[in-house]
N, CA, C and O of each residue as an XYZ file, in Angstrom:
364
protein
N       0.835     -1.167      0.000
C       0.000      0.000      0.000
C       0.891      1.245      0.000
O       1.842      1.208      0.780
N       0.739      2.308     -0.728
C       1.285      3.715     -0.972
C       0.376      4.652     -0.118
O      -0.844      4.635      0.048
N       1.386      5.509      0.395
C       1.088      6.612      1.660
C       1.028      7.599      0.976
O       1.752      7.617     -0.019
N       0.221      8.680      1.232
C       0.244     10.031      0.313
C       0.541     10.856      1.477
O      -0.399     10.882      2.271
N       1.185     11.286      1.695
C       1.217     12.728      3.171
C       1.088     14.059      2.217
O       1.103     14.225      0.997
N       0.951     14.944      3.372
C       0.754     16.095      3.141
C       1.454     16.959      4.155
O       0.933     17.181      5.248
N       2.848     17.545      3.748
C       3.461     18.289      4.796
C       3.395     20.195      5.008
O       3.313     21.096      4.173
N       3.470     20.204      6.377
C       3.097     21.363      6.667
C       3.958     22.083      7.062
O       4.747     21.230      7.467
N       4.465     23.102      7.277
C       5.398     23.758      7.799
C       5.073     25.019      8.844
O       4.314     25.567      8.045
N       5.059     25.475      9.430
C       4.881     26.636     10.692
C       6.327     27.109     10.359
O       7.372     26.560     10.708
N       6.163     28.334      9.549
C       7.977     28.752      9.816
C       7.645     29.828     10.724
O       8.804     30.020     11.091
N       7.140     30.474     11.216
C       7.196     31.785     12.314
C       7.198     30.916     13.564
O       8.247     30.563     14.103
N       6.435     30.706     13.843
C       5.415     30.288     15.562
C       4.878     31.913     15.928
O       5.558     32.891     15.614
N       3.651     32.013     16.586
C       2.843     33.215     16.363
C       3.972     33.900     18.063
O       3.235     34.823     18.410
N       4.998     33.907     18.951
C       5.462     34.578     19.450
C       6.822     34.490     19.403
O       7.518     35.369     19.912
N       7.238     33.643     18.916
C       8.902     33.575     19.374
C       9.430     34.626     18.233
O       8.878     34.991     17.195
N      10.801     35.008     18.846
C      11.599     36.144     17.557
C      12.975     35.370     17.409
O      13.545     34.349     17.793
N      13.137     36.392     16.682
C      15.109     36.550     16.086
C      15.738     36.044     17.239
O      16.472     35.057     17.179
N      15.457     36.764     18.484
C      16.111     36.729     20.033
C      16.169     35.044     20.450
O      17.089     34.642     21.163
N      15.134     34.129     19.955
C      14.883     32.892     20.574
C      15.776     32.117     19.655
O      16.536     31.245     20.078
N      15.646     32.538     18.035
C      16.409     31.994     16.757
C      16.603     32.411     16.183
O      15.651     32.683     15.452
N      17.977     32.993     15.746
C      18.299     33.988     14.569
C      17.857     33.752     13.109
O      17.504     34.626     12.317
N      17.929     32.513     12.903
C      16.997     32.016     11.555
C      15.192     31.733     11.315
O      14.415     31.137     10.568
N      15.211     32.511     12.370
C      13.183     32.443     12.677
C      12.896     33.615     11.216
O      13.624     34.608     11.203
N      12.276     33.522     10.523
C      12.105     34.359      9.802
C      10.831     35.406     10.215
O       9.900     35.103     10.960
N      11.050     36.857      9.467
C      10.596     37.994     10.612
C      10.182     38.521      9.135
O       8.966     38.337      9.092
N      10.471     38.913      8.282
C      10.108     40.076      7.501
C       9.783     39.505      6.128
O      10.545     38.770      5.501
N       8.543     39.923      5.702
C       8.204     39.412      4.393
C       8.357     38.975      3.612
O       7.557     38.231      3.045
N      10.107     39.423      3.042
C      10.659     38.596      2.244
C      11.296     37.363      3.085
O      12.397     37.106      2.599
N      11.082     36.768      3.847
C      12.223     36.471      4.521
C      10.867     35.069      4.484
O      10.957     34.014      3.856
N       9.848     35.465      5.251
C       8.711     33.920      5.191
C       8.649     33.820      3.608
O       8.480     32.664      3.220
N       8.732     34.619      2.774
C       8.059     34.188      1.569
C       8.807     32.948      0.816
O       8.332     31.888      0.408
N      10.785     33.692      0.754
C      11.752     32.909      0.768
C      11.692     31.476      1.660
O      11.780     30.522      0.887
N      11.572     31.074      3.006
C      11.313     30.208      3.057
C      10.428     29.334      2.861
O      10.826     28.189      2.648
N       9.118     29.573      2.870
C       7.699     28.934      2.401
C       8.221     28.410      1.010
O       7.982     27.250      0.675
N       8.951     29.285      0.182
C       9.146     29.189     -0.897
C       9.985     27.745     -0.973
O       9.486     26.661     -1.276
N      11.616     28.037     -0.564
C      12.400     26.981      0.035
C      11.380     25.336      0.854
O      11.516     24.168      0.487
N      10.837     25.640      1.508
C      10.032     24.665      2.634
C       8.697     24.067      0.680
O       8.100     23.013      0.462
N       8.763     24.842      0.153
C       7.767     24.326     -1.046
C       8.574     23.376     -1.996
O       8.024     22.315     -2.294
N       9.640     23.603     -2.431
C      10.673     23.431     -3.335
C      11.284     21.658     -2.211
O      11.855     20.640     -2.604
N      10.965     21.921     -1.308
C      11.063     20.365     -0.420
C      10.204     19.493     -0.243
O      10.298     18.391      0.296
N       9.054     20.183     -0.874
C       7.641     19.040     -0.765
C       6.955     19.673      0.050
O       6.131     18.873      0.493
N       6.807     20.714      0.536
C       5.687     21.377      1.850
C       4.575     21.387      0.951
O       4.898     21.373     -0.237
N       3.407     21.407      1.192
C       1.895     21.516      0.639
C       1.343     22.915      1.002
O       0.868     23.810      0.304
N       1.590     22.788      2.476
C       0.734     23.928      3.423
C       2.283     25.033      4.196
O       3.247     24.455      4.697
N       2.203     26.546      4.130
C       2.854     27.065      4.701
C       1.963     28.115      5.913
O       1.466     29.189      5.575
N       1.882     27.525      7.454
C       1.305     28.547      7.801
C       1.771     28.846      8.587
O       2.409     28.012      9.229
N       1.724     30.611      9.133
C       2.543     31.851      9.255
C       2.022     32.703      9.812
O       0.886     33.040      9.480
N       2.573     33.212     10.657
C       1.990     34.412     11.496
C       2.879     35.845     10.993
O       4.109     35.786     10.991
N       2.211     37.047     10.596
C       2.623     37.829      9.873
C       3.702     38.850     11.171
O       3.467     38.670     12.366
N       4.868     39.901     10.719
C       5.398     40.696     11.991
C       5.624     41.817     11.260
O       6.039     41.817     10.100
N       5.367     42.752     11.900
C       5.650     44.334     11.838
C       6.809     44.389     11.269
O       7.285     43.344     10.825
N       7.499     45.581     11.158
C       8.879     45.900     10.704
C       9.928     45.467     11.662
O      10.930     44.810     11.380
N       9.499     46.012     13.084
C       9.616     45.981     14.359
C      10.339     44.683     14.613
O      11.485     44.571     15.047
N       9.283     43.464     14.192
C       9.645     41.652     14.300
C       8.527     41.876     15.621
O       8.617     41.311     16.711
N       7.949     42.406     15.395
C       6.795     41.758     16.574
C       5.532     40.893     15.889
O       5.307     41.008     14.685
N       5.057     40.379     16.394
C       3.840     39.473     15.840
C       2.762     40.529     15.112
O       2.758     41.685     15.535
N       2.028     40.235     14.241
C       1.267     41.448     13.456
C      -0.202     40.710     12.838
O      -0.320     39.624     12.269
N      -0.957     41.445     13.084
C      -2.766     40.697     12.758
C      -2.544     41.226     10.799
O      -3.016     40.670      9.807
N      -1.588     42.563     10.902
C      -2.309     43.487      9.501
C      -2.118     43.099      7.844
O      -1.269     42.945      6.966
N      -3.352     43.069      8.077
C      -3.485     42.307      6.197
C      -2.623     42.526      5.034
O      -2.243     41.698      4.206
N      -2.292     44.225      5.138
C      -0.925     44.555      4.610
C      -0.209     43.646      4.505
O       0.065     43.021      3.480
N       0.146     43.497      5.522
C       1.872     42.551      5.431
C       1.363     41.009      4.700
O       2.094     40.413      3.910
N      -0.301     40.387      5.204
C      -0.122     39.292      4.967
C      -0.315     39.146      3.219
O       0.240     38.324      2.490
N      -1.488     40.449      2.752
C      -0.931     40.705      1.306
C       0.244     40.452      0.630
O       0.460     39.717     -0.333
N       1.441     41.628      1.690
C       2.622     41.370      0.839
C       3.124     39.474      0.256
O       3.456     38.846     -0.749
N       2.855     39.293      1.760
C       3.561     37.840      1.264
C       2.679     37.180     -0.012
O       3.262     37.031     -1.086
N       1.575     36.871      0.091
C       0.627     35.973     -0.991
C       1.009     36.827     -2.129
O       1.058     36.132     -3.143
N       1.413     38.542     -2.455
C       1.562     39.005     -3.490
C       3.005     38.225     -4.122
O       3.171     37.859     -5.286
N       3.980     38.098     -2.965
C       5.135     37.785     -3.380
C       5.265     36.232     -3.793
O       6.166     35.736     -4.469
N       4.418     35.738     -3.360
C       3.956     33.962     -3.950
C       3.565     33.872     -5.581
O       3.962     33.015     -6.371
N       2.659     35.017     -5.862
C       2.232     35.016     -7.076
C       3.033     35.678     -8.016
O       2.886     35.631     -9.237
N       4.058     36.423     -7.268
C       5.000     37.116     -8.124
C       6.088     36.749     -8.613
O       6.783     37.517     -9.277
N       6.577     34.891     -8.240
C       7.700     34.477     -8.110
C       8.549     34.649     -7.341
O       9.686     34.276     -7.629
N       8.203     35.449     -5.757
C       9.314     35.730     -5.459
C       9.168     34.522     -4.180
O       8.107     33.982     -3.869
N      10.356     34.289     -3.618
C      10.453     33.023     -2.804
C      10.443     31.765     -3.076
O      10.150     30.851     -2.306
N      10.905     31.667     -4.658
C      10.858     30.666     -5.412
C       9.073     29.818     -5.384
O       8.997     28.636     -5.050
N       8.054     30.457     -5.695
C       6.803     29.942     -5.977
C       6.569     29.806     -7.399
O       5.434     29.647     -7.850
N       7.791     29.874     -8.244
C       7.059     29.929     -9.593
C       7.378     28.648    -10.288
O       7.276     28.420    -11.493
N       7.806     27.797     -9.279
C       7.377     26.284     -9.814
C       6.093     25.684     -9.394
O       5.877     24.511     -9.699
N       5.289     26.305     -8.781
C       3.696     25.180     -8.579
C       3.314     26.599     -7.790
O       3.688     27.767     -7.896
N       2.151     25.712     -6.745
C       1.434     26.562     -6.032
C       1.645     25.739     -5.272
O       1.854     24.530     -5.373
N       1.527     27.163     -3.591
C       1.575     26.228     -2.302
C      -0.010     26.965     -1.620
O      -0.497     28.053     -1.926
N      -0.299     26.411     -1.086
C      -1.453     26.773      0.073
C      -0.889     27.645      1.101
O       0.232     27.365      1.528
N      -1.610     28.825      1.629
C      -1.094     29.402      2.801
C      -2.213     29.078      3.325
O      -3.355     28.911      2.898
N      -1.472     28.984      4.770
C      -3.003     29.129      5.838
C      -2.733     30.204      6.467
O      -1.590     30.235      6.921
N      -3.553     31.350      6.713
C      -4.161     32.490      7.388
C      -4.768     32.383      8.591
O      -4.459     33.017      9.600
N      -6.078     31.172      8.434
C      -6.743     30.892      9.321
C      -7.775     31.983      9.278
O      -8.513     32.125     10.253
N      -7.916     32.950      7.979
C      -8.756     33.633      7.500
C      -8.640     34.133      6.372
O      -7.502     34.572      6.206
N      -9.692     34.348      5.008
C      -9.322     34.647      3.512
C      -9.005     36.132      3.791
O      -9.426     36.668      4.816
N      -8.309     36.756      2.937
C      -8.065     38.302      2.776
C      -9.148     38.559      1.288
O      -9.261     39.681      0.793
């Protein structure tokens, strides 16, 4: 019998920063690039908690725009397939 998975990735975590892991990614380009990377490995699902300029945790649609803009734009290496983001709400 053949297994189909479906892998997910959490690259933020909705509080930890830079301070806990210097490779936690914080700034727009920075999740898009990895989601991107984490896609290019087989990820399905990338979900992400968006951060201010600051690197603090961030609700604002802005930023979560930027990223899905930068998915569709090729940037973060998405322009081999499509990945799913989860929000945990549509914009």
């Amino acid at each position: 019998m053949s297994w189909k998975i479906i892998v997910t990735v959490a690259l933020t975590g909705g509080l930890h920063t830079k301070a806990a892991n210097p490779n936690l990614p914080e700034q727009p380009d920075e999740i898009a690039k990895d989601a991107g990377d984490s896609f290019n490995e087989g990820a399905a699902i990338a979900h992400l908690h968006a951060r201010d300029p600051a690197g603090s945790p961030s609700g604002d649609s802005a930023i979560y725009r930027w990223i899905h803009a930068a998915r569709h734009a090729g940037e973060g290496r998405f322009s081999k397939g499509k990945v799913r983001f989860d929000y945990g709400y549509l914009l």
